[in-house]
N, C-alpha and C positions, 0 to 999 in steps of 0.2 A: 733243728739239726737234721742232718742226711747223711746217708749211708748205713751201715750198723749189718744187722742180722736180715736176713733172707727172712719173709715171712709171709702171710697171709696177705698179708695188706700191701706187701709192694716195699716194703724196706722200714727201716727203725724202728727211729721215735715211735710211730704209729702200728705199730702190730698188736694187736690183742693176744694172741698168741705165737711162741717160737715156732714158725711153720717149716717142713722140708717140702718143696715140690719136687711132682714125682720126679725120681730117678737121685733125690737127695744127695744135697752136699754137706756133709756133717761138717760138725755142727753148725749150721744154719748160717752158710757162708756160701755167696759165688767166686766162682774160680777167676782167681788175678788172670789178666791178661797176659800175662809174657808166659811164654811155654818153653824153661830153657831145656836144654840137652840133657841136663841131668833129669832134671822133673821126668821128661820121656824114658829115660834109663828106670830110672826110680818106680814107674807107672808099672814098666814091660816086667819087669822084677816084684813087684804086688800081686800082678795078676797073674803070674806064674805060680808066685805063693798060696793067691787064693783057689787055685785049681788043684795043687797041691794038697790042699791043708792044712798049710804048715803058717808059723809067723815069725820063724826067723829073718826074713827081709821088712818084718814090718817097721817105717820110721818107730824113731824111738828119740823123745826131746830129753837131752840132759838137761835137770832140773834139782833145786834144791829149795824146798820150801820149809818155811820155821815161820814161828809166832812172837810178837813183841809183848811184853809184860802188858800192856794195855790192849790187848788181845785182834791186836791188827796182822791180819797173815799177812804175809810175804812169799811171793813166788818168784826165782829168779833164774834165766834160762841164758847164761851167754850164749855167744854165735859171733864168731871172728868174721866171720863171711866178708860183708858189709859194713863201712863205718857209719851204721843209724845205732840207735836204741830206739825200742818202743815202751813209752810208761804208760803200762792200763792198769786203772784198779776199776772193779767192781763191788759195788751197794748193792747189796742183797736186798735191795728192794725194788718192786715193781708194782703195776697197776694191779696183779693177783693183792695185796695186801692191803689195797685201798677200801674206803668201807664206803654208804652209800650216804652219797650228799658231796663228796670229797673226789669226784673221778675226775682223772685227771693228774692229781697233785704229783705223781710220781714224775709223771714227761713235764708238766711244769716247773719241778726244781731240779730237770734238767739243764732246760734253760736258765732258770736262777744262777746255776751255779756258773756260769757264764761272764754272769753280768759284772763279777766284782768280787775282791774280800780284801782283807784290810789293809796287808801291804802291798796288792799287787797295783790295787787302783780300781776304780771304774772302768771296764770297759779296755782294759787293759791285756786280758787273755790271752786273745787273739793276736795284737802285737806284740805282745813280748817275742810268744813264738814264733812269728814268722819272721819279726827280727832277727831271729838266731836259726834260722833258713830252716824252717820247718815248715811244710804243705798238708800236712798229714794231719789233722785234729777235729775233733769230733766228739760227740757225744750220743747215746743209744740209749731209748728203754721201750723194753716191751713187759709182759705180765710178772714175768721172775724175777730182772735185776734191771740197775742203770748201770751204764758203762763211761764212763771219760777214759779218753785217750791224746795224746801225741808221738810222734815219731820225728825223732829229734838226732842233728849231727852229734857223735858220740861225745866229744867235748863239752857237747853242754849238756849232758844227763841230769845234774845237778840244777839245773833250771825247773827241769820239768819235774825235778821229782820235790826243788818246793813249790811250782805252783800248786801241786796236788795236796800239799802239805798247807798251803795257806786257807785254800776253799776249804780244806775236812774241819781245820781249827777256827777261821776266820771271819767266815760268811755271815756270819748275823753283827759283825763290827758294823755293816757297812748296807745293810739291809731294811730299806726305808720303800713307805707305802709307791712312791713314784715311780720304782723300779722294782718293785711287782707288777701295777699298773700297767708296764710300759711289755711285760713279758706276757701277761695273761690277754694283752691285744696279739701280740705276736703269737702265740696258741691260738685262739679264736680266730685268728686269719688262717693260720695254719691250717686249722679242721676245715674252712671255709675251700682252700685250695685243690685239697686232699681230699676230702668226703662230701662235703655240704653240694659241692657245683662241680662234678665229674664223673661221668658214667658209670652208674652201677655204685656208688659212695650208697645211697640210702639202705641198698639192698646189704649190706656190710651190717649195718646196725642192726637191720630187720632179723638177720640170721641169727647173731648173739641174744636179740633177747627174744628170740624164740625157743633156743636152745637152752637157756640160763633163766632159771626164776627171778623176782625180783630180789634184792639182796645178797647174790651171787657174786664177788667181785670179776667173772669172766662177762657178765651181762652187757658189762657197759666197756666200749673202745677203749684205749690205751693212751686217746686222744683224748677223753674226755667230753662232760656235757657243757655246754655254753654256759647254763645256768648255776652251776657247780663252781665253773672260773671265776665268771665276775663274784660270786658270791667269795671267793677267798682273801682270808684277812691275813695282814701282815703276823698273826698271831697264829694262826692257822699253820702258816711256810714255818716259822719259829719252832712250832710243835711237831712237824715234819720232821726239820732235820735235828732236833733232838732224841727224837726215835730211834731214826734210822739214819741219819749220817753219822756213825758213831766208829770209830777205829773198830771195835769186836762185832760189825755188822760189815766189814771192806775186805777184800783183798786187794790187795798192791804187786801187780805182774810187771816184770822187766825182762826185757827179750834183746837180745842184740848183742854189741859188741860192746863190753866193760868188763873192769876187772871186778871178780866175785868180792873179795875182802873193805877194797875202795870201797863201795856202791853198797856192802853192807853199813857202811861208817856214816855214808852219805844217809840211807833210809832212817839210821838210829838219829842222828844228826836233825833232823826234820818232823821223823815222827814218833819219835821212843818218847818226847816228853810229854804226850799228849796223856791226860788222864785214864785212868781204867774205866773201861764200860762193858757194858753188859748186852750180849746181843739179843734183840728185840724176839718174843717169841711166837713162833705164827704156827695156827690153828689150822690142819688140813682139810680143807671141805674139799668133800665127793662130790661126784656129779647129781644131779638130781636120783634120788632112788626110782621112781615113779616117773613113766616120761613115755606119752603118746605122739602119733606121727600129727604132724602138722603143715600145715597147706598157705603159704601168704602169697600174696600178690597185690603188686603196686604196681604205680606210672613213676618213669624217670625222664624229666624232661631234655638229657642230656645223655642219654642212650640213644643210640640212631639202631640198634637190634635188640631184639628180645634175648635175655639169658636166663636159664634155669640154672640155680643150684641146688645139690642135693647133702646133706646133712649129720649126722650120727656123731653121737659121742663116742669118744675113742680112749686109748690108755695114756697114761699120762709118760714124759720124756722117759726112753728107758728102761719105761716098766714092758713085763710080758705083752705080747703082741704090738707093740710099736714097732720093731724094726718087719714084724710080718707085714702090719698093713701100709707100710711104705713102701715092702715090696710089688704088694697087690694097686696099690695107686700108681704104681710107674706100670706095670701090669696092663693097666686098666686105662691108661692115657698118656704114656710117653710119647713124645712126637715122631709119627711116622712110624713106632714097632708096638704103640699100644692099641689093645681090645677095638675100644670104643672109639680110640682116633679114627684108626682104620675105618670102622664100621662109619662112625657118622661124619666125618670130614672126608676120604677118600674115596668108600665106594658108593656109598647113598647120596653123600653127600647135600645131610642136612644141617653143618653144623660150620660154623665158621673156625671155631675151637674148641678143646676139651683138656680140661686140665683134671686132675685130681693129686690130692693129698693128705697127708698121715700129719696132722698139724699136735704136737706133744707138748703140753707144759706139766709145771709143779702138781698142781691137783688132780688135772685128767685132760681130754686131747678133742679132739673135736677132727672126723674125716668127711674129707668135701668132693663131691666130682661137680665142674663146674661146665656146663655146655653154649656156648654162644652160639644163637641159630643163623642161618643163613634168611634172608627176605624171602617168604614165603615159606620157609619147612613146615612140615606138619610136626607142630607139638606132640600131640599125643605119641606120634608114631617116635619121635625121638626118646619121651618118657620110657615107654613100652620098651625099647633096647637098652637103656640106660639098666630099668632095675632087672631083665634076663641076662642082662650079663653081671651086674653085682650075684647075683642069682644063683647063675652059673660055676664062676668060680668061687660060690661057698660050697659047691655039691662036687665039681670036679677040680682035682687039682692042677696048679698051673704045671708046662710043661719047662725043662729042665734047660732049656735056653732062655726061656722068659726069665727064670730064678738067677743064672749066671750073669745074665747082662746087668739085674742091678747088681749085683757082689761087685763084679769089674770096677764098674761104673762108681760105686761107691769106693772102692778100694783109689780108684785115680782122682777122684775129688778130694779126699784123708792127703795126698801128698802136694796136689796143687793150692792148697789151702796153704799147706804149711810152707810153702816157699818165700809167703810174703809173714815180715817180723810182727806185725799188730794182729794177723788172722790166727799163727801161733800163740803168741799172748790168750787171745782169746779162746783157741783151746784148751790151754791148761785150764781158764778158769770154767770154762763152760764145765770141763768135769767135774773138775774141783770142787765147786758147786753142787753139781744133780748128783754127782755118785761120791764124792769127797776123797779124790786123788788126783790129781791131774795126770796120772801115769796108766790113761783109760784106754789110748789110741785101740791096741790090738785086742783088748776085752771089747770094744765097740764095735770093730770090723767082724768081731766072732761073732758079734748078735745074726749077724748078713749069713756071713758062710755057713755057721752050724743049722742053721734054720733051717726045716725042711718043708716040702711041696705039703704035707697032711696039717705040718705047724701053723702054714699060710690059711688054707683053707679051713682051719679050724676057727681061726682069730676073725677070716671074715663071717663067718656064719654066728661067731659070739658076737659081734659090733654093728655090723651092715642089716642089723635084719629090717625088714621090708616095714611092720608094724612100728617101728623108731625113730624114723626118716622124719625131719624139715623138709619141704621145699619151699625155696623163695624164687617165685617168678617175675622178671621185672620185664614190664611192658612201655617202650619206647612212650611216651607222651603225642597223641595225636593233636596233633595242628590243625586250627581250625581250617576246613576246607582241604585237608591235606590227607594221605594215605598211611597205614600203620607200616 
């Protein structure tokens, strides 16, 4: 599957962590393409407010969520707008919950649930919906949950809300060794496309389990280990979604244009008679207590430049100093107004790129500044700027346009987000989830505005300290006969 959440790794399925790059589009979304007149109005109008201080202009999604006797939420948001609906539900499960020998299984029965259940058919998913003219379908997992989704013409909401209803009840009707088989080659290719044979993939690995002990469910990718897949039995997927595919482990979001009382009738109608359950209960692990700096370096035969990244564990989605050290990574390498862009891409010009980011899950967060060198830069000397300015802005604070550009900036990604119907969906549940209301929007944009320049620089001198730090160096692969 493709698309999903913004993250570390470049999108979905495969994020180990829910990442923000700098300059953050909450939650964990890029901004749709179409920029209509209103969105512009809406944006001019945010950032008036955020200069303000006020939040009276801030959106605000009418919503009304309740719970089914068999403890399945319900979130439901009309919008006359457009005649689409979006049905997303979210499984509060993800690779954070996976144990070790088993990585993986979470993005696997993503795919699973793809393949079939018992009324709809084999392989059937994918045609139904787009027989009833829907383009929009997908499915996402990264550490915290899985997500399915479609975006469907409003006439047929009822389709989509029982194919949701056949996979949550149905999927082990229909669920034989051959198509597992046939899924866990499709992952295994997957990894193979994504990480195993494309620039900088090893170095991805290299970072988590340096950062993460063994037995950490953050150690290991979101993807998964090869040896882990093949190793899973049909008994194995079975015990999975017993766990966790379970109505009181789900939410169920509906967005768009339906009538409230219908589409209530419809939800009960599909999935009121599914049994009571019990939602699964998960054990919060911290980051390691005890944790020195650390130095790796490899060859990638598929890098044509050297890249450093640099490392620390960070707060988890949410918690205290998240929204500071995302201000300090956009800070620190926004394109073209950040610290270190500036310094090593435009005036030194040792650096082909510099990213950094405030990456936040469930247990705790992981902040990266990442630098692609230019053919020939002197290392050292890029090192040496890298941690004088982590450095720097732990001892002096940022200045007061640095701070307002992200507020801004986050303030117009909160409304370009919400223009399109599945990216709303998916904010209700993202709160819904990390902080359990979906009615987060304006408490979230406060974390940005109220924060102040001593907040930021307090968060990076608690996080960024120099003795903490990973780096992972990866050194193009020299050809025999040939030049680094």
């Amino acid at each position: 599957m493709t698309g999903g959440a913004k993250t570390l790794e470049g999108g979905h399925a495969l994020c180990n962590v829910p990442a923000r790059a700098c300059g953050r589009t909450p939650p964990r979304l890029r901004f749709p393409a179409m920029k209509t007149l209103r969105t512009i109005a809406l944006v001019a109008t945010l950032a008036a407010a955020a200069r303000a201080g006020a939040d009276a202009s801030d959106p605000k999604i009418e919503f009304e969520k309740y719970t089914l006797p068999n403890g399945l939420e319900v979130i439901l948001a009309p919008d006359q707008s457009v005649p689409l609906v979006a049905v997303n539900i979210w499984y509060h499960v993800g690779s954070g919950d996976e144990v070790p020998g088993r990585t993986g299984f979470a993005h696997l029965f993503e795919h699973m649930m793809f393949q079939g259940s018992k009324n709809v058919g084999m392989d059937n998913h994918f045609k139904v919906l787009r027989t009833i003219g829907s383009e929009n379908i997908n499915g996402t997992t990264n550490t915290d949950r899985t997500n399915y989704y479609e975006v469907v013409p409003s006439n047929q909401i009822e389709t989509a809300i029982w194919l949701e209803s056949d996979r949550m009840s149905h999927l082990l009707d229909v669920l034989d060794k051959k198509e597992l088989d046939n899924q866990i080659d499709v992952v295994r290719n997957e990894r193979r496309q994504r990480y195993d044979n494309v620039p900088y993939g090893k170095a991805l690995f290299a970072l988590f389990a340096a950062l993460y002990p063994e037995g950490h469910p953050y150690r290991y990718l979101t993807i998964g280990k090869h040896e882990d897949l093949t190793s899973a039995s049909v008994d194995d997927v079975k015990a999975f979604y017993r766990t966790w595919y379970v109505p009181a482990n789900a939410t169920l979001a509906i967005v768009g244009d339906f009538d409230v009382p219908a589409t209530k009738k419809l939800v009960e109608k599909w999935f009121a008679s599914f049994p009571t359950s019990k939602k699964p209960s998960v054990v919060m692990i911290p980051p390691p207590a005890a944790f020195n700096s650390q130095d790796v370096t490899l060859s990638d035969d598929f890098a044509k430049l050297r890249r450093i990244t640099f490392a620390w564990h960070s707060p988890a989605s949410y918690k205290d100093g998240d929204a500071e050290l995302d201000i300090a990574a956009n800070a620190l390498a926004a394109e073209g107004t950040g610290r270190l862009y500036k310094t090593l891409v435009y005036d030194k010009q040792l650096a082909q790129s510099v990213t950094a980011s405030q990456n936040g899950a469930t247990f705790s967060g992981s902040f990266t500044i990442s630098v692609t060198l230019r053919s020939g830069a002197d290392l050292e000397a890029v090192k040496k700027l890298v941690v004088e300015e982590v450095a720097r802005i732990s001892h002096e604070s940022l200045g007061d346009k640095e701070i307002k550009r992200v507020v801004t900036g986050n303030e117009a990604a909160v409304i370009y987000r919400l223009e399109n119907l599945n990216n709303r969906a998916n904010t209700l549940q993202e709160y819904n989830q990390f902080l359990g209301d979906p009615a987060k929007i304006t408490w979230d944009l406060d974390r940005y505005r109220n924060t102040t320049a001593d907040k930021i620089r307090a968060a990076v001198g608690r996080y960024l300290a120099p003795d903490r730090v990973v780096t992972i160096l990866t050194n193009p692969t020299v050809a025999a006969g040939g030049a680094k």
